[in-house]
VEXZA-736570 format. One record per residue (C-alpha): x, z, y; residue in one letter. Coordinates in pm, 1 decimal, padded with zeros to 6 digits. Example, Ala and Ser with C-alpha at 12.3 -4.5 7.8 and 13.67 -1.06 7.14 Angstrom:
<seros>
<sero px="01230.0" pz="00780.0" py="-00450.0" r="A"/>
<sero px="01367.0" pz="00714.0" py="-00106.0" r="S"/>
</seros>
This chain:
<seros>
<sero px="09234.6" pz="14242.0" py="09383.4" r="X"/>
<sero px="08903.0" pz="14139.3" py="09290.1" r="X"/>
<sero px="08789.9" pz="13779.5" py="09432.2" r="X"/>
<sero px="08396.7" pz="13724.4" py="09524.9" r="X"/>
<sero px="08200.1" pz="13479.2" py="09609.5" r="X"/>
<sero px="08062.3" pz="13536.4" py="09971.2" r="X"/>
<sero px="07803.8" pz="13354.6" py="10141.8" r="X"/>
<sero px="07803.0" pz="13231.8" py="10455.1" r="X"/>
<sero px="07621.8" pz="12972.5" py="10561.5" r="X"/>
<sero px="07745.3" pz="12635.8" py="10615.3" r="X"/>
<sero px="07682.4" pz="12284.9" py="10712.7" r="X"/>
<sero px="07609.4" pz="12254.2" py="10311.8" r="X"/>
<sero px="07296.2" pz="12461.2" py="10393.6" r="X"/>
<sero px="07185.6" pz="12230.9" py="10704.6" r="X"/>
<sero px="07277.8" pz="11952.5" py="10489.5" r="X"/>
<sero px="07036.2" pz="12053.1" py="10200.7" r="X"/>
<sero px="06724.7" pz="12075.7" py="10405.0" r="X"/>
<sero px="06808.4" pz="11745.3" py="10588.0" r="X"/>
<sero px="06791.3" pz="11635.4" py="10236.9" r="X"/>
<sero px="06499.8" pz="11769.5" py="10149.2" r="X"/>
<sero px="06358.4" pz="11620.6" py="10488.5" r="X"/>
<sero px="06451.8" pz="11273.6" py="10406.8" r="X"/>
<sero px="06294.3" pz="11300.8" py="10066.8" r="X"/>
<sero px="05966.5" pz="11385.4" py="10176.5" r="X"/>
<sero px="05986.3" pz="11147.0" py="10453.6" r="X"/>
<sero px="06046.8" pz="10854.8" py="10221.6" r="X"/>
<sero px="05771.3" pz="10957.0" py="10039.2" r="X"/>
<sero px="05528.1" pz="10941.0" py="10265.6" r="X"/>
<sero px="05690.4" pz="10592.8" py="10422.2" r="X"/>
<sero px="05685.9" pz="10466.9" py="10057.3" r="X"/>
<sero px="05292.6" pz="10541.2" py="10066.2" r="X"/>
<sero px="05242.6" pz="10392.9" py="10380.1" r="X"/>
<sero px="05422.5" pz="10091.9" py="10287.2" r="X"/>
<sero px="05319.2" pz="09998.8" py="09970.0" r="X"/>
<sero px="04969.3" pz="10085.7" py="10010.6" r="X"/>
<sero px="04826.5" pz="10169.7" py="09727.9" r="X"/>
<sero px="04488.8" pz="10249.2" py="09599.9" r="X"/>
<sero px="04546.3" pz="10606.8" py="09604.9" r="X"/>
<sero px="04850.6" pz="10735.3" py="09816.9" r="X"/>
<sero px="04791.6" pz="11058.7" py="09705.7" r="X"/>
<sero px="04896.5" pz="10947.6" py="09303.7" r="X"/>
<sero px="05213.7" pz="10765.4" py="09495.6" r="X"/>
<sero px="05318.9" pz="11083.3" py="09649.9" r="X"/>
<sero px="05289.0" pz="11335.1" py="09370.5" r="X"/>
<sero px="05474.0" pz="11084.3" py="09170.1" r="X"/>
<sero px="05780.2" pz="11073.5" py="09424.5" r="X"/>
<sero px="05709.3" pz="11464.8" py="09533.2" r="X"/>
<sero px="05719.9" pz="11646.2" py="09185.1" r="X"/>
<sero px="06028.5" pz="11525.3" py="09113.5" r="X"/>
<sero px="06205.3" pz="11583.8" py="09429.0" r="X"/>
<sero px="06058.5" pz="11939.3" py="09432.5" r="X"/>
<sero px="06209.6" pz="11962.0" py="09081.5" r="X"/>
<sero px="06562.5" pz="11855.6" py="09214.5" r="X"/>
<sero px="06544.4" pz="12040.9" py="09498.9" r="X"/>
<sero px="06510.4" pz="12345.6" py="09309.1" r="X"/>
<sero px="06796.6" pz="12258.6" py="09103.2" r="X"/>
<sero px="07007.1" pz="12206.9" py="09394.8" r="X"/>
<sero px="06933.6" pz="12516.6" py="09618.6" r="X"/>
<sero px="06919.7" pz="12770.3" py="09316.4" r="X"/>
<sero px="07293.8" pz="12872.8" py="09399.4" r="X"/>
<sero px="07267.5" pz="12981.0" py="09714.1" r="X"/>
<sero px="07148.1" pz="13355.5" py="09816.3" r="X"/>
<sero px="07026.6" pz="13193.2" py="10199.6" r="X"/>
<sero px="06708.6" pz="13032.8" py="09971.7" r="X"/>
<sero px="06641.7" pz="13390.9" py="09793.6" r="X"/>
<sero px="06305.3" pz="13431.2" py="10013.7" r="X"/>
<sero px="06205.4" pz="13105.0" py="09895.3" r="X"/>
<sero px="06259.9" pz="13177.5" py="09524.1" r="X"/>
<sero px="06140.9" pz="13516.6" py="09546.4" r="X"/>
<sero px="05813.9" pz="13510.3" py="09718.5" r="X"/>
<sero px="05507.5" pz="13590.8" py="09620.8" r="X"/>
<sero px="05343.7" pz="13193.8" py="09768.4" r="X"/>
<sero px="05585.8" pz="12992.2" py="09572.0" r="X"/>
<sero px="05416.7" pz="12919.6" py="09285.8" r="X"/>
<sero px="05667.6" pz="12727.6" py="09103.9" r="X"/>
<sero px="05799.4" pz="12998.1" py="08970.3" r="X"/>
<sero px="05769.4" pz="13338.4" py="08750.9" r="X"/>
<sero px="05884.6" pz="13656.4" py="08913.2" r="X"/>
<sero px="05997.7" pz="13968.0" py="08708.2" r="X"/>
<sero px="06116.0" pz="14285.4" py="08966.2" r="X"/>
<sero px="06297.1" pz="14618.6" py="08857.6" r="X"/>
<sero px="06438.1" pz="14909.4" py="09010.9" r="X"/>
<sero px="06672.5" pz="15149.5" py="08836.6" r="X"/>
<sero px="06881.1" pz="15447.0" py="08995.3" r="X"/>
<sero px="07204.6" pz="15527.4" py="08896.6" r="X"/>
<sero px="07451.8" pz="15844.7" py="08972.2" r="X"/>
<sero px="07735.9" pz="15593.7" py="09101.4" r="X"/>
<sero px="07822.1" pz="15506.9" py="09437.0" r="X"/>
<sero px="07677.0" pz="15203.7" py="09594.1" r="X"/>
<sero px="08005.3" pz="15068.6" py="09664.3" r="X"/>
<sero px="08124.5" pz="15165.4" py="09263.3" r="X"/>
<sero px="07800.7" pz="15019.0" py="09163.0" r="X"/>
<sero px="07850.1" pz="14714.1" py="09259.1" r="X"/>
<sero px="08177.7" pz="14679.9" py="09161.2" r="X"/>
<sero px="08090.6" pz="14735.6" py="08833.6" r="X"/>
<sero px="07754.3" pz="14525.5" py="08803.1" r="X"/>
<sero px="07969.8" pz="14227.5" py="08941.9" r="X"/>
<sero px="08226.2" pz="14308.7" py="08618.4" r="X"/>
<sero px="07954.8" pz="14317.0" py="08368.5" r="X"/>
<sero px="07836.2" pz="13992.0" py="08494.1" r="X"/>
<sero px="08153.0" pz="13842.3" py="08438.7" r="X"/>
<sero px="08169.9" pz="13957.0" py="08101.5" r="X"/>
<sero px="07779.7" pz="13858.3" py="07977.8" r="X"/>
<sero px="07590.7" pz="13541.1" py="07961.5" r="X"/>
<sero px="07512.8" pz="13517.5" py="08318.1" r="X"/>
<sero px="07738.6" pz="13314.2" py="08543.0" r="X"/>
<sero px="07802.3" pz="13486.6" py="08859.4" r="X"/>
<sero px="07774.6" pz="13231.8" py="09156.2" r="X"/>
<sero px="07764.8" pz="13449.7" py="09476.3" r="X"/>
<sero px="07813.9" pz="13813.6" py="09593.2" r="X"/>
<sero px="07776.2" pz="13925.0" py="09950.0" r="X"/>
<sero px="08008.5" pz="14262.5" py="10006.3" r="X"/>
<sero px="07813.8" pz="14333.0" py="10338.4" r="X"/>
<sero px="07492.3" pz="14315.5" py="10219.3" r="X"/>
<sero px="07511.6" pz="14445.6" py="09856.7" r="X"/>
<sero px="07362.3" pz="14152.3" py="09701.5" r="X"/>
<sero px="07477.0" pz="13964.8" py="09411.1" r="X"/>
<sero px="07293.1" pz="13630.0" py="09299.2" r="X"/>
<sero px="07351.9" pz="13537.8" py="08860.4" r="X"/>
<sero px="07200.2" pz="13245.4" py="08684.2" r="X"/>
<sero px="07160.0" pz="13133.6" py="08344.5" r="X"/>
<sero px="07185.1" pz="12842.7" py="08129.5" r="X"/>
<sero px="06883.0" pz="12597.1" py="08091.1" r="X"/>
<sero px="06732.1" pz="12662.8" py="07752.7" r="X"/>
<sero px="06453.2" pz="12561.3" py="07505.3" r="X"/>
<sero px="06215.2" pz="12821.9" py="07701.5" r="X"/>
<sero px="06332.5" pz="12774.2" py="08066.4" r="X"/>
<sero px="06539.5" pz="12533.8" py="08309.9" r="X"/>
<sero px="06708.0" pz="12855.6" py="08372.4" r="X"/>
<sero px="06677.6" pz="13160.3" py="08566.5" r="X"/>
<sero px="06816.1" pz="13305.5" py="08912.2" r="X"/>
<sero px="06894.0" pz="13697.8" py="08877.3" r="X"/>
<sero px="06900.7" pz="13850.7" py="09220.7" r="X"/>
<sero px="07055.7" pz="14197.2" py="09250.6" r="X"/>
<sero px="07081.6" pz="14425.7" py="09517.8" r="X"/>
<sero px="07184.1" pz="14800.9" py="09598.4" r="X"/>
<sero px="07059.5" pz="15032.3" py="09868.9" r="X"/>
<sero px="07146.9" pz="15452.7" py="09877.1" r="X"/>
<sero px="06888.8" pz="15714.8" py="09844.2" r="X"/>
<sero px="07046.4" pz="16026.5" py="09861.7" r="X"/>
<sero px="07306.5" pz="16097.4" py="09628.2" r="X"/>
<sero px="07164.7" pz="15760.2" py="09442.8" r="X"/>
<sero px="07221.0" pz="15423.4" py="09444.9" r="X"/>
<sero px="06884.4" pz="15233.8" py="09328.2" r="X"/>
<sero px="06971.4" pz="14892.8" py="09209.1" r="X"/>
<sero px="06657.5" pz="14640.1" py="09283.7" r="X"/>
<sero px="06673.8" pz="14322.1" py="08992.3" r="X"/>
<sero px="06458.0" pz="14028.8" py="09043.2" r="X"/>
<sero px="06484.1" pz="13752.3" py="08794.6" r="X"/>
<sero px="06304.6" pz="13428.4" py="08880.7" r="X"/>
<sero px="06248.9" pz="13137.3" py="08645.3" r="X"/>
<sero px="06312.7" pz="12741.8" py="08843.4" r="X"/>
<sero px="06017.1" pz="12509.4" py="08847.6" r="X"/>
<sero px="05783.5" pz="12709.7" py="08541.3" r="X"/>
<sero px="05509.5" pz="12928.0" py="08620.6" r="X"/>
<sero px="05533.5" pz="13111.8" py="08281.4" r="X"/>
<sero px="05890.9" pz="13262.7" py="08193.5" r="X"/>
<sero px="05811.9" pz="13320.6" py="07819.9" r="X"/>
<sero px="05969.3" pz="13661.6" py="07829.2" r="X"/>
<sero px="06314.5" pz="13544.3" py="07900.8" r="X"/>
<sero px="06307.9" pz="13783.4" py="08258.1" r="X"/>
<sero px="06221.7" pz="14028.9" py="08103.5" r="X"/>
<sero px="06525.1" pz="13975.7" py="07834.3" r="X"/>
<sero px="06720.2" pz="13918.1" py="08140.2" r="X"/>
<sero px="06640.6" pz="14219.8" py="08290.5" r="X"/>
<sero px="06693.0" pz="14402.3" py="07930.8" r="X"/>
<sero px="07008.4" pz="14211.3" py="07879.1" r="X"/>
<sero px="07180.3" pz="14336.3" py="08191.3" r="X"/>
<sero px="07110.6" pz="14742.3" py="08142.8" r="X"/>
<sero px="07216.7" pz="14661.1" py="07807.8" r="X"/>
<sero px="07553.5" pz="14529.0" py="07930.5" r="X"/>
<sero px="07553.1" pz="14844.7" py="08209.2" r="X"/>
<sero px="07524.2" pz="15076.9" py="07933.9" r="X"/>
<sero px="07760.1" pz="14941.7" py="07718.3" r="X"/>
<sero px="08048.2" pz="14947.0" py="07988.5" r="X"/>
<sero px="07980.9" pz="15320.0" py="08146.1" r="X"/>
<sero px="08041.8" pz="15421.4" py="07788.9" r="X"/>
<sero px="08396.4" pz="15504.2" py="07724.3" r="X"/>
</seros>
């Protein structure tokens, strides 16, 4: 029996935007109480990094996809995709969740109710990594599987979602051949 990762949200998720909270609140306190010349310099200097960490610390969670994903945040570099395939949704899914196992993506959650699977990858030369989002919906007979892969904290992605993106139907392909 296959085992999944499934989402639901938790106190960790509460606990994470507390977090993010208290950050920004100490920033502006700090700025208040040390007074500087220009509180606006203070803040960017405590903001960018917590912005940076707080990135790093919600990445692996599908409940912050919208936040990733959308078109406002500017911290990061979108690349979409949709492909259709002649497999069942339910098949389809199966399968995408095998070839993740098996590439250079690390799969860190997969939602059986919704169809949604949520892959990231290492921190490299060209990116602090990316978050692959994949999910399935049925039109007709086929099963169109959406791919959005989002870089963390870099508005340029220097190709590499793109390579994601080419990486993945490359894996697809190789394991519906027998």
């Amino acid at each position: 029996m296959n085992q999944y990762i499934i989402h639901t949200p938790t106190s960790k998720d509460i606990k994470i935007w507390i977090a993010v909270l208290v950050m920004a609140l100490i920033t502006v306190y700090s700025a208040y109480i040390l007074e500087p010349e220009n509180p606006g310099l203070l803040i960017s200097i405590f903001l960018i990094p917590g912005l940076f960490i707080m990135n790093f610390i919600i990445r692996r969670s599908l409940t912050f996809k919208n936040y990733f994903t959308s078109q406002v945040n500017l911290l990061t570099s979108k690349f979409y995709s949709e492909k259709s395939f002649d497999i069942s949704k339910e098949l389809m899914f199966e399968k995408i969740i095998e070839v993740i196992n098996d590439s250079k993506f690390k799969l860190v959650e997969a939602d059986n109710d919704k169809f949604e699977i949520l892959a990231i990858t290492k921190i490299s030369f060209k990116s602090w990594g990316e978050n692959i989002y994949i999910s399935f919906d049925t039109i007709g007979d086929e099963t169109i599987m959406k791919f959005c892969s989002v870089t963390l904290f870099q508005i340029f992605s220097w190709g590499k979602n793109e390579k994601n993106y080419d990486d993945l139907l490359n894996e697809i392909e190789n394991s519906l051949t027998v």
